[in-house]
C-alpha positions in Angstrom: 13.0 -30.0 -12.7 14.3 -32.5 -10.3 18.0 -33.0 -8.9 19.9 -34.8 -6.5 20.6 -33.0 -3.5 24.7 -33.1 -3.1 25.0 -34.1 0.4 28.1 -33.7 2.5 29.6 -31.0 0.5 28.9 -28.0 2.3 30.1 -26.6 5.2 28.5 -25.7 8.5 29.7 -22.0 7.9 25.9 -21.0 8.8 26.0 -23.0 11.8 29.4 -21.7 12.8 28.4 -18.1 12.2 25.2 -18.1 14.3 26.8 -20.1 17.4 30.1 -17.7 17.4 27.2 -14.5 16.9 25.2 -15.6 20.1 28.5 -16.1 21.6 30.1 -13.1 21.4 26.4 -11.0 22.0 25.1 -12.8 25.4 28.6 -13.2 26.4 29.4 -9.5 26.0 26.1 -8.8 27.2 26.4 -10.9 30.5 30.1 -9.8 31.1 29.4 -5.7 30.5 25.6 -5.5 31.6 24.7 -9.0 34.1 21.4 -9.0 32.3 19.7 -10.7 35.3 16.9 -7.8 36.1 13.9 -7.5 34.4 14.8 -4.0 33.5 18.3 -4.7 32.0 16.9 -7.3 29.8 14.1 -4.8 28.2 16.4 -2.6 27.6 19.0 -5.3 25.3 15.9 -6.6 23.7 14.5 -9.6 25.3 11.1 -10.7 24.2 8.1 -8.9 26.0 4.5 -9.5 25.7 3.8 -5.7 26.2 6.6 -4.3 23.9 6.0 -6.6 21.3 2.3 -5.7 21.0 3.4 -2.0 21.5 5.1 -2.3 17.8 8.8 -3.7 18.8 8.6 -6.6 16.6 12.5 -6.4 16.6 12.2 -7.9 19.5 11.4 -11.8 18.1 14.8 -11.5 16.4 17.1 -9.8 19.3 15.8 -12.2 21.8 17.3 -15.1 20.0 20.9 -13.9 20.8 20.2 -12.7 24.7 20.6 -15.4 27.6 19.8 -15.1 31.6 23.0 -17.2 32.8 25.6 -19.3 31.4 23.6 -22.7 31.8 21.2 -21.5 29.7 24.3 -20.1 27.4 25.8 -23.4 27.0 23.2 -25.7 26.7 21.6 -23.9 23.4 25.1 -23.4 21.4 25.7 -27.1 22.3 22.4 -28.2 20.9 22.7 -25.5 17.9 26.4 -26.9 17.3 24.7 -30.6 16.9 21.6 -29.7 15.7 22.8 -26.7 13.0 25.5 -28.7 10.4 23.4 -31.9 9.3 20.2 -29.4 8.8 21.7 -26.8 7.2 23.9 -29.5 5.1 20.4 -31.5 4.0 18.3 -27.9 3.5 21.1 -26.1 2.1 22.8 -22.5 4.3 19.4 -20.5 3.3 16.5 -22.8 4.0 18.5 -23.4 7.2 18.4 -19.8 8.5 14.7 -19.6 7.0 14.1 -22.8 9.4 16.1 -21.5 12.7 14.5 -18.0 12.4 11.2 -19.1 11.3 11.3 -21.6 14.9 12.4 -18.7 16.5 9.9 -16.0 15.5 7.1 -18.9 16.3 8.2 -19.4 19.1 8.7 -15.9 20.5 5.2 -15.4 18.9 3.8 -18.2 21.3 5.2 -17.1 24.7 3.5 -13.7 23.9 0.1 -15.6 23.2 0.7 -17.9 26.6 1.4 -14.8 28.3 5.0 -14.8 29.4 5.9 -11.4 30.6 10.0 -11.8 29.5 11.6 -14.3 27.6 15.0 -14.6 26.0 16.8 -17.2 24.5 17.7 -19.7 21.1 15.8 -22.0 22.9 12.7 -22.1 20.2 15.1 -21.8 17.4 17.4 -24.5 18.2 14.0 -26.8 18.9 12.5 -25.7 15.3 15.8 -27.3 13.7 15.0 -30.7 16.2 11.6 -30.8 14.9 13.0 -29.8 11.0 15.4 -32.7 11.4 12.7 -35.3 13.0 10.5 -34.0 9.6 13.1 -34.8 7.3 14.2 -37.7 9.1 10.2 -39.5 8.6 10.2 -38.3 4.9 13.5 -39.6 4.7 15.0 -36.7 2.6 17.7 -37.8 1.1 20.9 -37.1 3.5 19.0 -37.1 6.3 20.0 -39.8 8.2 23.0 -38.0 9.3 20.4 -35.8 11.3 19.8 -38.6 13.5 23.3 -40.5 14.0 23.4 -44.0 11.8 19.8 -43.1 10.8 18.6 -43.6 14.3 15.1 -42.0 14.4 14.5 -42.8 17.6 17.3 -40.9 18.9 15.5 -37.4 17.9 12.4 -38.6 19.7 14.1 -39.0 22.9 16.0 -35.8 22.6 12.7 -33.8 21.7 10.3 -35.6 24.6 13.7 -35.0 27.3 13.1 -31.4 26.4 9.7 -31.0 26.8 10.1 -32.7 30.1 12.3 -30.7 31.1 10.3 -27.7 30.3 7.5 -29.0 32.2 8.9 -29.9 35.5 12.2 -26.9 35.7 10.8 -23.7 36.7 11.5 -20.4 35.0 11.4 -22.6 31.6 9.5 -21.1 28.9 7.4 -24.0 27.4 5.4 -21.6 25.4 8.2 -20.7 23.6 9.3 -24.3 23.3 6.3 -25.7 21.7 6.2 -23.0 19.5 9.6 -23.0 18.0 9.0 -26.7 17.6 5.9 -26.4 15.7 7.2 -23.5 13.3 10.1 -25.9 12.3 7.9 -28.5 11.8 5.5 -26.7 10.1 8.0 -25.1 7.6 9.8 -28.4 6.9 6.4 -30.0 6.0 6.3 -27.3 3.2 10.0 -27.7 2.4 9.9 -31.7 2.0 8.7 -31.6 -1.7 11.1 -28.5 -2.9 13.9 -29.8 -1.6 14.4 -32.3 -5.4 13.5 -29.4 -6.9 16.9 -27.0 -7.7 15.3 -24.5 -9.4 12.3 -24.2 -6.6 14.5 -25.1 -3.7 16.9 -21.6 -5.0 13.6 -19.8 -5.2 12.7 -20.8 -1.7 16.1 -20.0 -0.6 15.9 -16.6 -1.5 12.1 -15.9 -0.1 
């Protein structure tokens, strides 16, 4: 049972509520705690190789909303803020948090496997939704070439190979984490691409 996605009519109250979440919990965070020693950021619930295989799974989830400085801060709710709306507008608000969690989970999983001893950060996340909209961008899902600006699929290339540069070359950069998050959105979109027609499916999805 196949139906036309209605594009453009919903909001980007997802997007809003997980950039004004991470917000409010690094910035609190930063301002009562500093979270800039190893020790502090164990104890708010960054991502640790150790922990995590110790049985504090929680730990892939918290570590989205905790960041080591306001750089870092910044630059993910500016990408979440341009990545989030035309994704969660093209997926629908529950495929979209399936997607940025999914990235994130990935790509916490990954820096454990590289072994990172600390991470922290929407970093993974935020690149699950780049890769999501580069997915349905080549598919060419049908509202998706808002994800790109004037259907410019070239324009999501260069943003995704900048990052990866970047994550090469700065130090204290978790690439792990990066390519991970980058291959779980990818990986989840290429399941999603076919359910998306589907209304009955795509709700079914939605909920899982």
């Amino acid at each position: 049972e196949k139906e036309n996605l209605d594009v453009g009519t919903e909001s980007s109250r997802c997007t809003d509520f997980l950039v004004w979440t991470t917000l409010l919990v690094s910035v609190g965070l930063m301002m009562t705690l500093g979270i800039e020693d190893l020790v502090t950021l164990i104890k708010v619930g960054a991502n640790s190789a150790f922990l995590l295989n110790q049985g504090e799974f929680y730990r892939l989830f918290t570590s989205l909303f905790i960041h080591i400085g306001w750089v870092h801060l910044f630059m993910n709710v500016l990408a979440l803020r341009f990545f989030g709306p035309p994704v969660e507008n093209v997926t629908g608000w529950p495929l979209f948090l399936g997607i940025y969690f999914f990235s994130g989970f990935t790509g916490s999983l990954a820096a454990v496997y590289a072994g990172q001893t600390l991470s922290a950060g929407a970093s993974s996340a935020v690149l699950g939704l780049l890769s999501a909209a580069i997915v349905l961008e080549f598919f060419r899902v049908r509202g998706a070439e808002k994800l790109a600006g004037k259907n410019n699929f070239s324009t999501l290339i260069f943003i995704l190979v900048i990052n990866l540069v970047i994550g090469s070359v700065e130090q204290g950069v978790d690439n792990s984490a990066h390519l991970g998050g980058l291959a779980g959105g990818a990986l989840l979109s290429l399941i999603l691409v076919p359910l998306l027609p589907m209304r009955r499916i795509r709700k079914l999805a939605g909920v899982l």
